[in-house]
C-alpha positions in Angstrom: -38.3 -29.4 29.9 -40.1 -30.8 26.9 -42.5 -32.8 29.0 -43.7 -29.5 31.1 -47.5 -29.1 30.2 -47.3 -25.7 28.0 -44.5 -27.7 25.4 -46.8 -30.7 25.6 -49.9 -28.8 24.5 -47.9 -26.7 22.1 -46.7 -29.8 20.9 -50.4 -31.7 20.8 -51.6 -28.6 19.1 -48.8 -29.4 16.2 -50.0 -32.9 15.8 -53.5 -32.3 15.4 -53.2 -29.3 12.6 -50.9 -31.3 11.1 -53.7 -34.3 11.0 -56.1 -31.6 10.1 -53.9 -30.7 7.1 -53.5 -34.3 5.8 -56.9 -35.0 5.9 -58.4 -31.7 4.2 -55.9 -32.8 1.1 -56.2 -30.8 -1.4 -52.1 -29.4 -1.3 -52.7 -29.2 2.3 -50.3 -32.0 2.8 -47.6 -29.7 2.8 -48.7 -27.7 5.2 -48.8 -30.7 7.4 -45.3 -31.6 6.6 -44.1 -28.2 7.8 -46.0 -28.7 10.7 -44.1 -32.4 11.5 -41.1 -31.2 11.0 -41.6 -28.0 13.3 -42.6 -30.8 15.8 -39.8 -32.9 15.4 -37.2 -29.8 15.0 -38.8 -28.3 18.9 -36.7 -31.1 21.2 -33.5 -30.3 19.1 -33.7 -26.7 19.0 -34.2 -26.5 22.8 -31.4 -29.0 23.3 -29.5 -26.9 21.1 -30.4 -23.7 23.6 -29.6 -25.4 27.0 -26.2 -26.9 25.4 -25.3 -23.1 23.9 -25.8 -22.1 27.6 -23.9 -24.4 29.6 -20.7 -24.3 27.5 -21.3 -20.0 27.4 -22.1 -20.1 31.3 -19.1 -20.9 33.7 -21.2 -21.1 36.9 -22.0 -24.0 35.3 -19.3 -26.1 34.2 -16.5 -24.9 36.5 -15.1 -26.8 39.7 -17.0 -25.4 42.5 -17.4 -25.5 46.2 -20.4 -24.7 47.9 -20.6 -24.1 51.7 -23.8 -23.6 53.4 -25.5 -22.3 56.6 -28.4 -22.3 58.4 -29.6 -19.2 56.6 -27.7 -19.5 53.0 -25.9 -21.5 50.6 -22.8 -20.4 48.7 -21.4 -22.0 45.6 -17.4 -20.5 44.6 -15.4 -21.3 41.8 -12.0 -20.1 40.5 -13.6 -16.2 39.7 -17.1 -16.3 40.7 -19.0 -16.4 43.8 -23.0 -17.0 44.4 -25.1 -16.5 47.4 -28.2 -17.1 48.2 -30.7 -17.5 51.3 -32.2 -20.6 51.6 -35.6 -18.9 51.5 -35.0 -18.1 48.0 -35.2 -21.9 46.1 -38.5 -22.9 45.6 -38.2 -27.0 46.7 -36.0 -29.6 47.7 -35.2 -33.3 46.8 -32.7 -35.9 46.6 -32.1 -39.3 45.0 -29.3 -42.0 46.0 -26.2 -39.7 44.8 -27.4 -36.0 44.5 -29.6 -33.8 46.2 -31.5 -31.0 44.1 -32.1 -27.4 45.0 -35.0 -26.1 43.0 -34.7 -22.9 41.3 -38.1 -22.5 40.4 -41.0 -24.2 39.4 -40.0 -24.6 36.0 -38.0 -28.1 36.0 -34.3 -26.2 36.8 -32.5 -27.2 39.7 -29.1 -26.9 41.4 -27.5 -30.4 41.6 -25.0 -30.9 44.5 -23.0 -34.6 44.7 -23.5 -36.6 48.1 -20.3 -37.4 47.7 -18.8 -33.9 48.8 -20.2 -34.0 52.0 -19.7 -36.7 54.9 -22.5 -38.7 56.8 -22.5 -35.8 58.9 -22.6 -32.7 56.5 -24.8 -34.4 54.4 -27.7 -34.8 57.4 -26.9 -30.7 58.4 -27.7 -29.8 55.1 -30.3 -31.9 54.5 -32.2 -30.7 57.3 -31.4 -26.7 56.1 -32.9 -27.6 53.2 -36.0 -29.0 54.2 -36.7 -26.6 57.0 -36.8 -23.7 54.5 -38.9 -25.3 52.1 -41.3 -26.9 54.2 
């Protein structure tokens, strides 16, 4: 998420008053400090946010199952249930262990093993994937 263009430009923006600063002098140097810092304190803080909300969220860290069908996908775990229509995630893609269900455009996505499904489960849902998000 830090590498999404609107954190990138914030981030750019940062820099450059903070170059700005050290070269006007004139005590401006610490403005340029607090401007470093606030640079260097923006990837910890948002760890610190996403780390708050998967130990607060237990969709998230629970043992789950998820069972799927041509027209949704459901994710249960010991007291909470989730379903959604396929038409409802925004992309699809996989790598060599884990396929990813994209919530949204903004970099989040659902990550479900390869290794819960066999050769054949794994093709089905491939192909309900794609053929929503096409």
């Amino acid at each position: 998420m830090m590498l999404r263009p609107r954190r990138l430009i914030a981030t750019a923006i940062l820099v450059i008053l903070a170059v700005i600063s050290f070269a006007l002098r004139d005590s401006m140097e610490y403005v340029g400090i607090v401007f470093l810092i606030w640079v260097v304190m923006m990837p910890i803080n948002l760890y610190r946010v996403l780390a708050k909300t998967v130990a607060t969220q237990k969709e998230l860290t629970d043992p789950r199952t998820v069972d799927f069908s041509s027209s949704r996908i459901v994710a249960s775990g010991p007291d909470w249930k989730t379903e959604v229509p396929w038409t409802k995630y925004q992309g699809f893609s996989e790598d060599a262990a884990y396929f990813y269900i994209h919530l949204s455009d903004n970099g989040l996505a659902a990550v479900v093993p390869k290794s819960a499904f066999t050769a054949a489960q794994e093709q089905k849902f491939r192909e309900y994937a794609t053929s929503r998000n096409a």
